[in-house]
C-alpha positions, 0 to 999 in steps of 0.5 A: 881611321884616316877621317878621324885621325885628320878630322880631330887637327882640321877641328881646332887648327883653323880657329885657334889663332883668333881665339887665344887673344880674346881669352888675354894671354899674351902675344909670348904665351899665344907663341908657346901655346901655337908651338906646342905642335911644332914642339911634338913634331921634333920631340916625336921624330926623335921619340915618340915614333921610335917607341911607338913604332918599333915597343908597341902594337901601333892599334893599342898605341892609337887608342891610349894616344887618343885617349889621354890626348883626347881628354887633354884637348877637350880640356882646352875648351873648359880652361881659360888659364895660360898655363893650364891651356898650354899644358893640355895643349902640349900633352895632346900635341905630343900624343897626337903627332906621333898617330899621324905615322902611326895610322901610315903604318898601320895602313900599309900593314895590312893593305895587299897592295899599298901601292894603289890602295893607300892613296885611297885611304889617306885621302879619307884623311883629306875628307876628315879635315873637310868634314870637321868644319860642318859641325860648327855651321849649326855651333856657331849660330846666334839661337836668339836670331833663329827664334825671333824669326820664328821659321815655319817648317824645317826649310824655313829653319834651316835657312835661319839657322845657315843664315844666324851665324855668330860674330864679334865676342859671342863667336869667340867664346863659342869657338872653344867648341872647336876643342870639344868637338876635336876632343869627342872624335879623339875619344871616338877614335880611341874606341875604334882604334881597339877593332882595327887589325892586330898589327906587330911592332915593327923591327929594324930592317936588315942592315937598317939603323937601330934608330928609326930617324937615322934610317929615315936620315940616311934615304936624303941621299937620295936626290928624289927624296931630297928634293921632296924634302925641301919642297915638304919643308916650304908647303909646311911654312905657308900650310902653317901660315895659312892656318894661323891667318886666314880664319882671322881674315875670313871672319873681320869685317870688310870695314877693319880690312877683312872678308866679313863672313859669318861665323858659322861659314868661317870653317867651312869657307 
């Protein structure tokens, strides 16, 4: 659950900031469509987890979110519209958030000890994201360059193909398979989700506020948890502007001020 959860963010994030230019939209419409994620992260913290955490079983919310949001995602690799992009972008953030949680609590439901089990399974989410840039070492290859050398032997080729990464136009319209392959996990996902274990809605704890972000609220009076807040709040800015750049920088070349990697290390790297 925890590898395809984070393999479906760690497909499409790392790429997305170079991509949107090469499809026209402007600097304005690439801001809403990059904002679509910190959107649902303020509209899921005062809804969407409440709803789905407290109304429904969170395995059958895991799969109606990664159904809807899955197909919305894969979407966003057949259009090249502004509008149309920004809308599915919007509806799969929006789904999406809320299952980041909602995997926790399923978790911690049904562990018998979620004080040393859990690390471990969160970190297959760790593994998730790491995993999701190794589809694209085989998706970002100039095919026409691994034919003309014509590899003798599977050694051979598989050296042609690591080595035929794509560059300039032909690596940005091929990068609308980050969404496709994002898309697919989703959907997989979606069908795994309905054999996790039956999980009941969670009630309010005793003496606990009715809405779920006024009890998550109340625990900032806890210094140990004030400081983790603020130190969340500084790694979430350089995670996000680490993100949005360094794809870029990894794949211009050396020339322009960039690194120069090939296009099918780029993820990987």
């Amino acid at each position: 659950m925890m590898v395809l959860e984070f393999f479906i963010w760690g497909a499409w994030l790392p790429l997305i900031f170079g991509y949107l230019p090469s499809l026209g939209f402007t600097p304005g419409q690439q801001s809403l469509i990059l904002n679509a994620f910190p959107v649902a992260s303020i509209v899921g913290m005062f809804f969407s987890n409440q709803w789905a955490d407290r109304k429904f079983n969170p395995e059958k919310f895991l799969a109606f979110s990664h159904l809807i949001g899955g197909l919305a995602i894969l979407g966003c690799g057949f259009t090249k519209e502004f509008l149309p992009f920004f809308l599915l972008m919007l509806v799969h953030c929006l789904l999406y958030v809320p299952t980041i949680s909602i995997t926790n609590s399923i978790a911690f439901a049904n562990m018998k000890n979620p004080e040393k089990e859990f690390g471990i399974v969160r970190m297959g989410g760790t593994v998730g994201w790491i995993l999701a840039a190794w589809p694209f070492t085989f998706i970002f290859v100039n095919w026409a360059a691994v034919d003309a050398a014509h590899p003798a032997g599977l050694v051979d080729w598989l050296g042609a193909v690591l080595g035929s990464g794509l560059s300039g136009d032909a690596l940005k319209e091929a990068t609308r398979y980050t969404f496709i392959v994002a898309g697919v996990a989703s959907l997989v996902l979606a069908a795994f989700s309905l054999t996790l274990p039956h999980t009941p809605p969670r009630k309010p704890t005793e003496g606990g506020a009715k809405l779920a972000w006024l009890e998550a609220f109340s625990l900032l009076k806890h210094p140990f948890v004030l400081v983790l807040w603020l130190v969340t709040l500084v790694d979430s800015f350089v995670h996000n502007c680490y993100f949005n750049w360094t794809g870029v920088f990894l794949g211009t070349a050396p020339s322009a001020g960039g690194v120069g990697i090939p296009g099918n290390w780029i993820m990987p790297v």
